[in-house]
PALUM-395643 format. One record per residue (C-alpha): residue number from 1; x, y, z; residue in one letter. Coordinates in nm, 4 decimals. Example, Ala and Ser with C-alpha at 12.3 -4.5 7.8 and 13.67 -1.06 7.14 Angstrom:
REM residues 2
[1 [1.2300 -0.4500 0.7800] "A"]
[2 [1.3670 -0.1060 0.7140] "S"]
//
This chain:
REM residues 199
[1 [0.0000 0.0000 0.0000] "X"]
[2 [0.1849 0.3473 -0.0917] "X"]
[3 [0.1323 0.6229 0.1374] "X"]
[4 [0.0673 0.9423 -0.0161] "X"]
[5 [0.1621 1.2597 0.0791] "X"]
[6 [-0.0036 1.6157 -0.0303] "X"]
[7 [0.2340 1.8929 0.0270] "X"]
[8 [0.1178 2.2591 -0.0558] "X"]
[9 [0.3716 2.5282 -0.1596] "X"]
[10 [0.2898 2.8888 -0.0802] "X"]
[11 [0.4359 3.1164 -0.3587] "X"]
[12 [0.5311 3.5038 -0.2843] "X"]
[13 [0.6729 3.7284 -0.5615] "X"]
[14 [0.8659 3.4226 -0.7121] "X"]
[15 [0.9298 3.2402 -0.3971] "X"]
[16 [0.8097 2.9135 -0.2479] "X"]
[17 [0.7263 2.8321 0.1005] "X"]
[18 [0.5965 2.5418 0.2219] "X"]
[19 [0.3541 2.5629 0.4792] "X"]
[20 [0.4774 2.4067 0.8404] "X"]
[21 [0.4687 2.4973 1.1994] "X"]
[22 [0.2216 2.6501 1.4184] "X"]
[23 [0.0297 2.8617 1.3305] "X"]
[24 [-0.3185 2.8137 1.1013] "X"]
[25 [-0.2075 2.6907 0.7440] "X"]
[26 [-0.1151 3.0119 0.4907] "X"]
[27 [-0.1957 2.9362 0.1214] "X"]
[28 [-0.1629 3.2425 -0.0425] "X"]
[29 [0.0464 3.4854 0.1470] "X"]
[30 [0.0633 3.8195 0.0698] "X"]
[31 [0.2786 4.1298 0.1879] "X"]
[32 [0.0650 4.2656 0.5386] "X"]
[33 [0.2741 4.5732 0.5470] "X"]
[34 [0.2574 4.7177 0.2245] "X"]
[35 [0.0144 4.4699 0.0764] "X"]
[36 [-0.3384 4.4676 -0.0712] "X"]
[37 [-0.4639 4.5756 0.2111] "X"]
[38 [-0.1514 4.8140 0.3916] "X"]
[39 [-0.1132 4.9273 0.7278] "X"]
[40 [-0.1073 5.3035 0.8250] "X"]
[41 [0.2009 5.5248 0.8771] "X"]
[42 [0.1433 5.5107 1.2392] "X"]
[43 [0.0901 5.1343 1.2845] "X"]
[44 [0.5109 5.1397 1.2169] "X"]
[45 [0.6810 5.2133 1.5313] "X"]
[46 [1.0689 5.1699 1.6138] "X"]
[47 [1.2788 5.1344 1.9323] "X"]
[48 [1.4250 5.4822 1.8382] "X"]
[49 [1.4800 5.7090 1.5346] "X"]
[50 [1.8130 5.9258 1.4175] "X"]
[51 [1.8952 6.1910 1.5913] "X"]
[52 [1.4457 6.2189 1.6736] "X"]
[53 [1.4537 6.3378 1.3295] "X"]
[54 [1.1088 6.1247 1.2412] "X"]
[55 [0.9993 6.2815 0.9272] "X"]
[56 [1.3331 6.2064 0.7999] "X"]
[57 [1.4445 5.8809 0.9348] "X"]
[58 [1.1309 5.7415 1.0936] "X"]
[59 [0.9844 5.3798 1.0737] "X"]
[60 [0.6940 5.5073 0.8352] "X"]
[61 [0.9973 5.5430 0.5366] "X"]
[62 [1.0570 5.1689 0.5916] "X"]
[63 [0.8530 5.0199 0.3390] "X"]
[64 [1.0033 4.8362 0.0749] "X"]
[65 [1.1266 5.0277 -0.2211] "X"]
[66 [1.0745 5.3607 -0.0565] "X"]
[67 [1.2869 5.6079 -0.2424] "X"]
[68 [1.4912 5.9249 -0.1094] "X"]
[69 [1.4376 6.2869 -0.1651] "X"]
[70 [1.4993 6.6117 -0.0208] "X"]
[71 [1.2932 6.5399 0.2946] "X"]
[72 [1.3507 6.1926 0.3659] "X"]
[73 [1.6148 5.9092 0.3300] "X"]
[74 [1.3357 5.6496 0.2285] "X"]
[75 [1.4143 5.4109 0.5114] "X"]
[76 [1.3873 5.3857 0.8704] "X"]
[77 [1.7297 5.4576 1.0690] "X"]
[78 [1.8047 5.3587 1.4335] "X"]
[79 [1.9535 5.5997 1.6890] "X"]
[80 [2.3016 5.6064 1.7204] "X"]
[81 [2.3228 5.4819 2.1084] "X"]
[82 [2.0063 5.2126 2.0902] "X"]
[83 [2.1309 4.8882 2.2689] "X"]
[84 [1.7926 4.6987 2.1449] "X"]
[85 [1.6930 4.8381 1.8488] "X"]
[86 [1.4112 4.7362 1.6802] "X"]
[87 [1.1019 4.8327 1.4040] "X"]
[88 [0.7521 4.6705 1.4778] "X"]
[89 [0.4537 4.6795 1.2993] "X"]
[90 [0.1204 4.6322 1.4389] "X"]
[91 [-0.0577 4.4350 1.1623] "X"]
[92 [-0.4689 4.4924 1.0203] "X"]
[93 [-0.5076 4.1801 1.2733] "X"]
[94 [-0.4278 3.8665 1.3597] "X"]
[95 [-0.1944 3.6723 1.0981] "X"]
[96 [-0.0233 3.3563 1.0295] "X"]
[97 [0.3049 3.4931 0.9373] "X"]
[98 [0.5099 3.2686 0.7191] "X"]
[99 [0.8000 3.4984 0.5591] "X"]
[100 [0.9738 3.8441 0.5347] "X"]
[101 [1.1319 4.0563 0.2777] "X"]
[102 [1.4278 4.2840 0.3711] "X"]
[103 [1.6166 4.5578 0.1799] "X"]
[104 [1.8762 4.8500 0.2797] "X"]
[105 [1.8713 5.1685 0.2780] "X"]
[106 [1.8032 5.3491 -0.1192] "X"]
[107 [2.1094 5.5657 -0.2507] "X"]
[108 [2.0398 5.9564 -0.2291] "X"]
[109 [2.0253 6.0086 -0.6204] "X"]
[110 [1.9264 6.4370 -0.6003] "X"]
[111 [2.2837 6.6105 -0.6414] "X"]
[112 [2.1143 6.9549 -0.4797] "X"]
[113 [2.1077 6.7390 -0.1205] "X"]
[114 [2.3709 6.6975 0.1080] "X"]
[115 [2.3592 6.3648 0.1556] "X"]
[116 [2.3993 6.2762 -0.2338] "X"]
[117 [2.5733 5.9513 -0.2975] "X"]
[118 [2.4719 5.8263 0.0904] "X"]
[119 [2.4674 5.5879 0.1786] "X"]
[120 [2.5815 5.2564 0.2177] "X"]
[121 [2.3734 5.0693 0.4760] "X"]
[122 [2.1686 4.7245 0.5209] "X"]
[123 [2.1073 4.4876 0.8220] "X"]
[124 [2.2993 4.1268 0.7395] "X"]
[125 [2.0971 3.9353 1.0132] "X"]
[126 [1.8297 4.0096 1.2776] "X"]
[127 [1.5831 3.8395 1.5173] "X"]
[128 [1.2575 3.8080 1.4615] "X"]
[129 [1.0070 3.8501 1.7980] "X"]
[130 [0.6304 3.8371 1.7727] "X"]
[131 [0.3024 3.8846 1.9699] "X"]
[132 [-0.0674 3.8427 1.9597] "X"]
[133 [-0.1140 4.1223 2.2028] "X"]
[134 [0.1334 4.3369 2.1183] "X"]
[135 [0.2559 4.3472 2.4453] "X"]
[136 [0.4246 4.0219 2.5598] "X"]
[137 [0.6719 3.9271 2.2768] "X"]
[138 [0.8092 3.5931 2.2172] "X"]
[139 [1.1334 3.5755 2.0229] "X"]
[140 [1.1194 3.3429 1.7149] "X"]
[141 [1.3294 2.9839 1.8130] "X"]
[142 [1.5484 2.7144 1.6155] "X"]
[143 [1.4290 2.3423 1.6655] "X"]
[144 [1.6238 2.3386 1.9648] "X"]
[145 [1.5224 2.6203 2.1909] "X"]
[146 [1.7706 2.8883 2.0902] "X"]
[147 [1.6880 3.2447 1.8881] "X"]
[148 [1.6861 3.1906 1.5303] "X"]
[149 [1.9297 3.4188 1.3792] "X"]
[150 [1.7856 3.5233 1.0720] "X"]
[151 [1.9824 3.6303 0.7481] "X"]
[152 [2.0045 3.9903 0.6271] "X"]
[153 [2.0718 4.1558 0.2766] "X"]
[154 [2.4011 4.1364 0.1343] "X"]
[155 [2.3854 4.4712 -0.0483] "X"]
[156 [2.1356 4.7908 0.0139] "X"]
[157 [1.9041 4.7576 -0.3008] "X"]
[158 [1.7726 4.3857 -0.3529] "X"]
[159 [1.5004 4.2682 -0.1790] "X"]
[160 [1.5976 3.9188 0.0143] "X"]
[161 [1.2513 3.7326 0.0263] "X"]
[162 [1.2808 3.4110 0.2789] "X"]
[163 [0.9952 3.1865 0.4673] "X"]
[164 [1.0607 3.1266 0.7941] "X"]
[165 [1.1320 2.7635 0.8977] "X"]
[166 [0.7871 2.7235 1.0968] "X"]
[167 [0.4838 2.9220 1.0741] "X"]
[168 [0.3703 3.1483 1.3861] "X"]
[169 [0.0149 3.3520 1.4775] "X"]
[170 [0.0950 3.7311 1.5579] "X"]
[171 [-0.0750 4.1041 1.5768] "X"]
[172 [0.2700 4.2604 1.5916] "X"]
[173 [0.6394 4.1615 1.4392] "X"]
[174 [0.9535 4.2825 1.5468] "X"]
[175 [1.3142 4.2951 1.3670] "X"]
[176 [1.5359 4.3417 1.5843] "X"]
[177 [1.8954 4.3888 1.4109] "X"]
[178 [2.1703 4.1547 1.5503] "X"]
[179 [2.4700 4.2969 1.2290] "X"]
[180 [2.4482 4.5164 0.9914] "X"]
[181 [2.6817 4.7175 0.7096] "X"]
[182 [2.7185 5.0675 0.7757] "X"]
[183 [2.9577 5.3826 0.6581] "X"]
[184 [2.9882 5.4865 1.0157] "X"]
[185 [2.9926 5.1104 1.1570] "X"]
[186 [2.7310 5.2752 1.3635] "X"]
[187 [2.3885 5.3597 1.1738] "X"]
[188 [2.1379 5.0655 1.1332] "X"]
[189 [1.8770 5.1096 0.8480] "X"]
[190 [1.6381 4.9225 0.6864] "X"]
[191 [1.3010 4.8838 0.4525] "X"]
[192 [1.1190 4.5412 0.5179] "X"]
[193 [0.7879 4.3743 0.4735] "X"]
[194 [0.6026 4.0803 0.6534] "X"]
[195 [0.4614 3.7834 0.4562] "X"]
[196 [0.1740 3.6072 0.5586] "X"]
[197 [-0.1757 3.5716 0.5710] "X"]
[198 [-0.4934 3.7918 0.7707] "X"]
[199 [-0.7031 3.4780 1.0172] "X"]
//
């Protein structure tokens, strides 16, 4: 007697994930940030901002392929002395989150600003917490109890899409930067997006 096994593959911009883990099974996931059906500005929060400077560098510039002009630097950017820094967003509701898409920060391109040609910056790995309250936050775990480190970009333009391993429920999402590239050594920026499904 042969045993048969159906297996369903989730597919997001390109990329397959197959459906384990925890959480209520995800067929067709779908960005929850900047989706079909996006969050507002103010449902992005972060751990701190540059210099307080939020219409420049604050978590509502960190959607994915957010460009730069005069005003702001089309990302989010971390202040300069944050031990824990992190960017959260508090999603339409409750979600079976199954993936995430990470890019750096986007080249200044207008030669009349002063930060023209800046700059080179993009987190290489992170950790990934999440909540259905948005209050108590569990941090995502490897198979045997430790945080999963994730991986980052390796540059500051391409968008790294990647499932996670196992499937979790959650109202908010963290990324919490572990390394990252930076001109200073210092400055941690990002634009990101959460994959997954509304319950």
């Amino acid at each position: 007697m042969k045993t048969v096994y159906l297996v369903m593959v989730l597919t997001v911009q390109g990329v397959n994930f197959l459906p384990l883990g925890r959480a209520a099974i995800c067929l067709q996931g779908e960005y929850l940030v900047s989706g079909s059906r996006p969050v507002l500005d103010n449902q992005i929060t972060a751990s701190s901002v540059w210099d307080n400077h939020f219409s420049a560098y604050g978590p509502a510039s960190a959607r994915l392929h957010t460009t730069a002009n005069l005003y702001n630097v089309g990302c989010w950017v971390a202040g300069i002395n944050d031990q824990n820094p992190y960017i959260q967003v508090h999603l339409n509701g409750l979600s079976t989150i199954t993936g995430y898409a990470l890019q750096g920060r986007p080249n200044m391109t207008d030669p009349s600003s002063s930060l023209y040609g800046c700059c080179r910056q993009f987190v290489t790995s992170f950790r990934l917490l999440y909540s259905t309250d948005c209050t108590s936050f569990q941090t995502y775990l490897n198979n045997t109890g430790d945080e999963y480190v994730f991986q980052g970009n390796h540059n500051q333009n391409s968008v790294l899409i990647s499932g996670l391993p196992y499937h979790v429920t959650a109202m908010c999402v963290r990324i919490n930067p572990v390394t990252w590239v930076s001109n200073d050594n210092k400055s941690i920026a990002l634009r990101f997006d959460i994959i997954g499904c509304s319950i």
